[in-house]
SEZA-751561 format. One line per 4 residues: number of its first residue (from 0); their letters; for each residue x negated, y negated, z of N, C-alpha, C. Coordinates in steps of 0.001 Angstrom, whole numbers, plus 500000, padded with zeros to 6 digits. Atoms other than C-alpha are relative to their C-alpha. Layout:
NUM) a) X,Y,Z,X,Y,Z,X,Y,Z | ...
***
This chain:
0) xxxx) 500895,499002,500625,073365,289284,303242,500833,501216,499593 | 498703,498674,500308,075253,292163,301120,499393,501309,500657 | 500886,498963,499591,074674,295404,302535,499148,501252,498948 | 501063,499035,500736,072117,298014,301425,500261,500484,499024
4) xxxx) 499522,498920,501159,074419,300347,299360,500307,499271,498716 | 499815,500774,501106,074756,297338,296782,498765,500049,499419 | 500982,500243,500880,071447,296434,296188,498824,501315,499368 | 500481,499288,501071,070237,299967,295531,501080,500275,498875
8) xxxx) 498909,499842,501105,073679,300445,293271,499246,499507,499000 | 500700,500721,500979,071623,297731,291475,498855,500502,498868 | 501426,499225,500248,068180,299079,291702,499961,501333,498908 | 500110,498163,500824,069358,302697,289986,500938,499188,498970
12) xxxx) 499911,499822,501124,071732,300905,287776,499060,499439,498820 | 501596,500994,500399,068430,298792,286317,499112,501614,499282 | 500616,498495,500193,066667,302530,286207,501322,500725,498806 | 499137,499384,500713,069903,304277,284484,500205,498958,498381
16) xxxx) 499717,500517,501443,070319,301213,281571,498489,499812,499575 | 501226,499734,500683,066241,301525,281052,500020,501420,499166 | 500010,498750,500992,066605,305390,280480,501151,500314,499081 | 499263,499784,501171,069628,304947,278348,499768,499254,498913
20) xxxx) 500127,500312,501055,068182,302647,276113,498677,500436,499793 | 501355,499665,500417,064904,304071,275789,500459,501335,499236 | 499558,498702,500435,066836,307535,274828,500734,499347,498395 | 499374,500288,501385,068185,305201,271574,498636,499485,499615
24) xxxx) 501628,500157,500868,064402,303802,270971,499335,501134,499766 | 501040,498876,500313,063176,307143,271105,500128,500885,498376 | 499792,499342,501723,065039,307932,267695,499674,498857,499069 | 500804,500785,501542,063806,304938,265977,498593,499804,500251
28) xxxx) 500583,500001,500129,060569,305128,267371,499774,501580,499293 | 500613,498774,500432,059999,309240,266252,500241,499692,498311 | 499813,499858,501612,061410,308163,262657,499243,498875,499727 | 500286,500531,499865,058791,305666,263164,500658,498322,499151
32) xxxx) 499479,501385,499779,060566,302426,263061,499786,498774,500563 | 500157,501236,499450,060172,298885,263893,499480,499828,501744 | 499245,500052,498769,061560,299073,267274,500367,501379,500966 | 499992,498443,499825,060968,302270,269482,500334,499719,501433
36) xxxx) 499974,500160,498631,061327,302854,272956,499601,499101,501156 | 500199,501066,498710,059954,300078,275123,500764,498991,498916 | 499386,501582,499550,061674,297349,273148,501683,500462,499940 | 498663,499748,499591,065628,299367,273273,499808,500250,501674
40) xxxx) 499863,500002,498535,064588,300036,276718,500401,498832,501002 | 500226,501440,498932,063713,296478,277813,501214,499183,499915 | 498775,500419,500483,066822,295483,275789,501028,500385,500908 | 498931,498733,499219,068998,297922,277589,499760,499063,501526
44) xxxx) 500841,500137,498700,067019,297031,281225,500342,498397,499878 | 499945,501316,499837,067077,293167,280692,501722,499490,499666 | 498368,500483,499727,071079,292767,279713,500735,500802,501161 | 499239,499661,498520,071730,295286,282918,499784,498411,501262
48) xxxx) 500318,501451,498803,069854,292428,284996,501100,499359,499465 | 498742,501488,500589,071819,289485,282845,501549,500286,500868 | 497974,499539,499686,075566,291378,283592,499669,500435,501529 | 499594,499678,498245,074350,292252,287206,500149,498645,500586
52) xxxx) 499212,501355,499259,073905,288502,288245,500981,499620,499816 | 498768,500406,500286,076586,287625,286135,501484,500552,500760 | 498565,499415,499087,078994,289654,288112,499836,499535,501756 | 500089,500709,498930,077504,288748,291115,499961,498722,500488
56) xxxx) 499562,501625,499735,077689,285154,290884,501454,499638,499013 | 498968,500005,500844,080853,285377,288897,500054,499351,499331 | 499901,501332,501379,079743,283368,285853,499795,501140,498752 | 499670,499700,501508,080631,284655,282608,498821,499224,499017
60) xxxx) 500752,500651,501046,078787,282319,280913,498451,501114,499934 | 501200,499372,500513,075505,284298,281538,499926,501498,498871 | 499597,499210,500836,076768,287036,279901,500052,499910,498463 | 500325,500558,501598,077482,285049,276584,498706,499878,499635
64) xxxx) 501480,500622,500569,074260,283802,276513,499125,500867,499258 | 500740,498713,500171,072681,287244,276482,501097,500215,498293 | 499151,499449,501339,075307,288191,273731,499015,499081,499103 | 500896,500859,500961,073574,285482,271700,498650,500159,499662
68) xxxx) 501304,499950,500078,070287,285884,272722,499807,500968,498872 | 500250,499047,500561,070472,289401,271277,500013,499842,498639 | 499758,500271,500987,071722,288175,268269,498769,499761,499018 | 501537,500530,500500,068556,286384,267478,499067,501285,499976
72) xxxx) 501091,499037,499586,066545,289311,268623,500041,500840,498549 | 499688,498671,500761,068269,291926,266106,499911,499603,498387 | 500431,500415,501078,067818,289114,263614,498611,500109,499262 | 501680,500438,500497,064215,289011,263595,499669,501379,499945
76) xxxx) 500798,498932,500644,064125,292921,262825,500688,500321,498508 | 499604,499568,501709,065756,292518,259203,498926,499441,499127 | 500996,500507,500844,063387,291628,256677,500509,500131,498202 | 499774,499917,501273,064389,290874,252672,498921,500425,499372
80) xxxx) 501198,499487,500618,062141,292400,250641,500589,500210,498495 | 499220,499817,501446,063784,291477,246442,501173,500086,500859 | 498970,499816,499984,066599,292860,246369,500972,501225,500883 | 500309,499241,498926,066174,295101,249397,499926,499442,501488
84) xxxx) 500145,500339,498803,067233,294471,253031,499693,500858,500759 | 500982,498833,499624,065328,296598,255267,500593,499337,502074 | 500413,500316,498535,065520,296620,259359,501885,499739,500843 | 498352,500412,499530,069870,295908,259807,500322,501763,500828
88) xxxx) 500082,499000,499547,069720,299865,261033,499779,499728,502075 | 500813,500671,498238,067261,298279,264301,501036,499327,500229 | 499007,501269,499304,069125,295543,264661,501025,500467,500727 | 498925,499615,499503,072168,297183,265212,499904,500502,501154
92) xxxx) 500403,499480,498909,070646,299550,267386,499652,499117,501417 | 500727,501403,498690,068974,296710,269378,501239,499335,500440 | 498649,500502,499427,072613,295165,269832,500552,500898,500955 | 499600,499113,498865,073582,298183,270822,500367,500801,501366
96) xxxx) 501011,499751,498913,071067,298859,273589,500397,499271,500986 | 499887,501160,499208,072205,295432,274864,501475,500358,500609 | 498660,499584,499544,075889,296766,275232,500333,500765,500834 | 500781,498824,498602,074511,299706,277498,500147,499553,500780
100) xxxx) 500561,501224,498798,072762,297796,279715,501039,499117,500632 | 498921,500481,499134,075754,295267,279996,501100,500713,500386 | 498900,499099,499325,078117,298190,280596,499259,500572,501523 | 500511,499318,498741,075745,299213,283143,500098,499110,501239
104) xxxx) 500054,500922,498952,075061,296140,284964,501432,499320,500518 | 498901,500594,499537,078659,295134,284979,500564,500933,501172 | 499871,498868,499482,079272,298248,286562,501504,500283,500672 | 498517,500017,499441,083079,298565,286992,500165,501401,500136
108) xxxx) 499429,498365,500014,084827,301837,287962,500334,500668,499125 | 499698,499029,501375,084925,304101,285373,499590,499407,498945 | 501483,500781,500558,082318,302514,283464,499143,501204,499461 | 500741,498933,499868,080535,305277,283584,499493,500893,498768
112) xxxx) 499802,499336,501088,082059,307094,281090,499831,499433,498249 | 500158,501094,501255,081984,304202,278614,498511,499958,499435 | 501314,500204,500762,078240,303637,278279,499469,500853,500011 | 500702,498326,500331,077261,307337,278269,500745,500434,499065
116) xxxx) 499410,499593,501222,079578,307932,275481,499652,499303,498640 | 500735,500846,501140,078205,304833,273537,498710,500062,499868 | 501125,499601,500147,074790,305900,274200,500196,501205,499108 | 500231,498983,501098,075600,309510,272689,500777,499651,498672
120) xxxx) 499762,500080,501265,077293,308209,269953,499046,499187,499318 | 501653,501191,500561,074297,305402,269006,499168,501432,499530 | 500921,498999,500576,072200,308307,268971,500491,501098,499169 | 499560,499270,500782,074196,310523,267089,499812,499528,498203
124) xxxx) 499849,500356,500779,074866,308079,264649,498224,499471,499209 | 501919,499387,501114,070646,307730,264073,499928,500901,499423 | 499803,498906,500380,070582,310643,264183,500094,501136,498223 | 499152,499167,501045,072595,311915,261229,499325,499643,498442
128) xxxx) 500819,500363,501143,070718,311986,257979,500719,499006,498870 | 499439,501119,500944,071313,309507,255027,500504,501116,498735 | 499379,498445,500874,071943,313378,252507,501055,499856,500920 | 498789,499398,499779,074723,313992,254597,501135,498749,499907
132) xxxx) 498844,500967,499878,076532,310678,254976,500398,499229,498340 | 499443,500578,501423,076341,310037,251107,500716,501570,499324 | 499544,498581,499956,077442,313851,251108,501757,499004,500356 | 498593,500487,499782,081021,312207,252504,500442,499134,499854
136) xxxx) 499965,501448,500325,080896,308957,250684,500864,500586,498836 | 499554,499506,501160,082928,309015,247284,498666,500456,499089 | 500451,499390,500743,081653,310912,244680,499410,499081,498634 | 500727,500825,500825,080845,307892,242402,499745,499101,499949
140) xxxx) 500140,501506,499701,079107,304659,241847,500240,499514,498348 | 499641,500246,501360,080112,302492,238662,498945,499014,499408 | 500687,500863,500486,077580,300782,237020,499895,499449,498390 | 500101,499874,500884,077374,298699,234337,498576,499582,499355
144) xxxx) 501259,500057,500495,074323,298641,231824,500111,499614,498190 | 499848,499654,500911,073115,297355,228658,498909,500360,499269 | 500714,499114,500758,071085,299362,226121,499412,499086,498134 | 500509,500243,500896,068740,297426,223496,499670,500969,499190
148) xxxx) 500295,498697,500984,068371,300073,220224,499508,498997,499136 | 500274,499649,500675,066797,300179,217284,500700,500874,498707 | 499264,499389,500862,069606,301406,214918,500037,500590,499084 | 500875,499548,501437,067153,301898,211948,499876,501776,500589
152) xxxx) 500345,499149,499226,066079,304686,214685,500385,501320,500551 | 498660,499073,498963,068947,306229,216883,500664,498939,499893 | 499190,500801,500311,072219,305256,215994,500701,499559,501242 | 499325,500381,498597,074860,303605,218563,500773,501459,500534
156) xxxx) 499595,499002,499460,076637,306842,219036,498946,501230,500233 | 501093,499261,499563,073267,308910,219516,499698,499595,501512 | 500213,500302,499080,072687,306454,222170,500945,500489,501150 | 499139,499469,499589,075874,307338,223582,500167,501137,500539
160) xxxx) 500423,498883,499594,075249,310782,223599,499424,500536,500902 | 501491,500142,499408,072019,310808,224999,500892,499324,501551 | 499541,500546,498633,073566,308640,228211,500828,500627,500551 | 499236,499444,499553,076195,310827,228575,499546,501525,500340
164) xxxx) 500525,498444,499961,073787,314366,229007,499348,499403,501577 | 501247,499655,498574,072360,312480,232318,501308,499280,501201 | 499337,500981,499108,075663,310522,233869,501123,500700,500035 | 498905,498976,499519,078991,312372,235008,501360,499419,498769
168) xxxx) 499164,500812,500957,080702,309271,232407,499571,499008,499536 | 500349,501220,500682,080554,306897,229902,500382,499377,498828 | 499627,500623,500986,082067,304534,228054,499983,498360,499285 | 499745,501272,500179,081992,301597,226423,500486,498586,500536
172) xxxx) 499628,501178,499706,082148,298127,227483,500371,499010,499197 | 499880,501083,501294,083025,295172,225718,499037,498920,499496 | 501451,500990,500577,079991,294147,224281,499576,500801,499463 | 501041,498982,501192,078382,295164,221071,499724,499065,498948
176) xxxx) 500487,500901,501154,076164,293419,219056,498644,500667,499042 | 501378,498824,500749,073889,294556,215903,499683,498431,499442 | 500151,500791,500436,071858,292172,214859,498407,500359,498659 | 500701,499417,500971,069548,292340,211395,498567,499191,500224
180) xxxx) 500902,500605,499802,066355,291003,212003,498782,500539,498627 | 501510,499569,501001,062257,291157,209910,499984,501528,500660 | 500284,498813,499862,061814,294285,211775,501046,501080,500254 | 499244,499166,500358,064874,296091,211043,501387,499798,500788
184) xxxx) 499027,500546,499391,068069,296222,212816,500094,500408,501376 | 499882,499959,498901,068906,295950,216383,501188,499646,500457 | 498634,500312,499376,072151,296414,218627,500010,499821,501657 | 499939,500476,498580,072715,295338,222252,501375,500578,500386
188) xxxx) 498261,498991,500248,075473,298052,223212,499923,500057,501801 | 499780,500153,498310,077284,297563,226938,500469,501484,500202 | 499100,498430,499182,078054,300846,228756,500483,499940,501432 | 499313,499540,498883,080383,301553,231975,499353,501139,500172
192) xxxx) 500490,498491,499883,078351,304377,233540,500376,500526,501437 | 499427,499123,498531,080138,306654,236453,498761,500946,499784 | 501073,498791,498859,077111,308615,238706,500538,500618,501136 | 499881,498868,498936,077439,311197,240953,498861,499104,501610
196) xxxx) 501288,500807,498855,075908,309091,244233,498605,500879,500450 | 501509,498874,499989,073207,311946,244352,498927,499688,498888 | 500992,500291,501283,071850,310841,240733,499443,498868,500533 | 501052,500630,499657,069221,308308,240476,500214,499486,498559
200) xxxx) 499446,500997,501153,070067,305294,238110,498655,499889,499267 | 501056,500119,500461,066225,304663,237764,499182,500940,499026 | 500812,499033,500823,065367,307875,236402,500702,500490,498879 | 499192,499859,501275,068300,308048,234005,499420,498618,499161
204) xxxx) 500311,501424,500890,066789,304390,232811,498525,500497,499400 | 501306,499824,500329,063181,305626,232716,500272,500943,498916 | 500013,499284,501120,064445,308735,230459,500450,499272,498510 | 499960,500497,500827,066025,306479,228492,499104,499171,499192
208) xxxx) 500928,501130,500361,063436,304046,228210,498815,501402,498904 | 500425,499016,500349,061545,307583,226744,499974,499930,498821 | 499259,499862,501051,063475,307707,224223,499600,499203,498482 | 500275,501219,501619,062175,306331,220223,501192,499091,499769
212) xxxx) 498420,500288,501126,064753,303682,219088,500217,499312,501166 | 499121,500600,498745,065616,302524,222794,498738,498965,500305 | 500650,501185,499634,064004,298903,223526,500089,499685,501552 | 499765,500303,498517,065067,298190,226636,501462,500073,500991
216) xxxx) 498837,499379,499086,067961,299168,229562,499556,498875,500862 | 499746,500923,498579,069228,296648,232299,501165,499812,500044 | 499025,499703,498943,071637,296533,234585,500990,498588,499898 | 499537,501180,500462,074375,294111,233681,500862,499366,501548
220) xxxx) 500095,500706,499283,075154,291492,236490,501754,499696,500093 | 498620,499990,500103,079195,290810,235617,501003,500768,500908 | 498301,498840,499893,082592,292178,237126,499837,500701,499384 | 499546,498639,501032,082994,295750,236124,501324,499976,500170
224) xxxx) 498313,499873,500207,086916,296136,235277,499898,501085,499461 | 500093,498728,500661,088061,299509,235087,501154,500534,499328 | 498633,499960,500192,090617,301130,233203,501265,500625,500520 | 499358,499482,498665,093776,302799,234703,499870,501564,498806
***
């Protein structure tokens, strides 16, 4: 029978990897999220158990298992939605939670310091707004696009113009086609467009779309190659 001072060691570290993962659900439940405080808690709380038997019966293997399990878990909070993945934020977090917990339950000497530093950094890293971290991202995204006109209308270098009063750059791609049709003439003109990651591609498309003479804008699918 082990003595006493083990199995509360246990007991509080069980209590200590509940309130450290409930302190990382509590920032995705207030930004109301998927996944809030009872399920990073239970996460946290249920891989301390896993890594406490596991150390106490000295099998490793249970340990993996849990690694896996989680896996699945953090899977089933992503969701595709088009061309939109939504929920890889949780997930992570929820992995996270699980890394706690097994730092807790493994409970080696100087341990301590490890999963109270990965707890405040988890939560830091919620934390920190999505303005500030595209604040220290580069300064541009490259997209390319192409621009159905009306030439009878607005010419190709009007169009040009016009794209270049809402985008930081823009130039030409290699694609340009005019073609003469019954209802007058029409060109299909490619543009390279450098944004400022603060602009908003959609609302430079919608102004365009505004615009007399402009048929239609979309987002061209190809390798962009840039020049030196």
């Amino acid at each position: 029978m082990p003595p006493e001072p083990v199995s509360m060691q246990a007991v509080i570290g069980l209590i200590v990897a509940a309130v450290l993962g409930a302190a990382v659900g509590f920032q995705r439940q207030y930004t109301q999220k998927p996944a809030g405080i009872r399920t990073h808690g239970l996460v946290a709380l249920g891989s301390c158990a896993f890594a406490t038997y596991s150390a106490l019966l000295g099998d490793t293997r249970i340990v993996a298992g849990v690694i896996t399990g989680i896996g699945f878990l953090g899977a089933g909070a992503i969701v595709r939605s088009g061309m939109t993945t939504r929920g890889l934020t949780t997930a992570a977090s929820i992995w996270t939670a699980s890394a706690i917990g097994m730092g807790v339950g493994l409970a080696r000497p100087g341990w301590v310091a490890i999963f109270l530093a990965l707890t405040v950094l988890t939560v830091i890293l919620l934390i920190v707004p999505d303005n500030a971290i595209m604040r220290a991202m580069p300064r541009r995204n490259t997209i390319a696009i192409t621009v159905d006109a009306d030439v009878d209308v607005i010419s190709v270098d009007g169009v040009t113009a016009l794209i270049a009063r809402y985008v930081e750059r823009v130039r030409f791609a290699d694609a340009l086609t005019i073609d003469r049709t019954a209802q007058g003439r029409h060109a299909a003109i490619g543009y390279i467009l450098q944004l400022d990651v603060r602009e908003n591609l959609t609302d430079v498309m919608e102004t365009l779309m505004s615009v007399d003479g402009i048929l239609r804008v979309a987002i061209r699918d190809e390798p962009i190659t840039t020049s030196s």
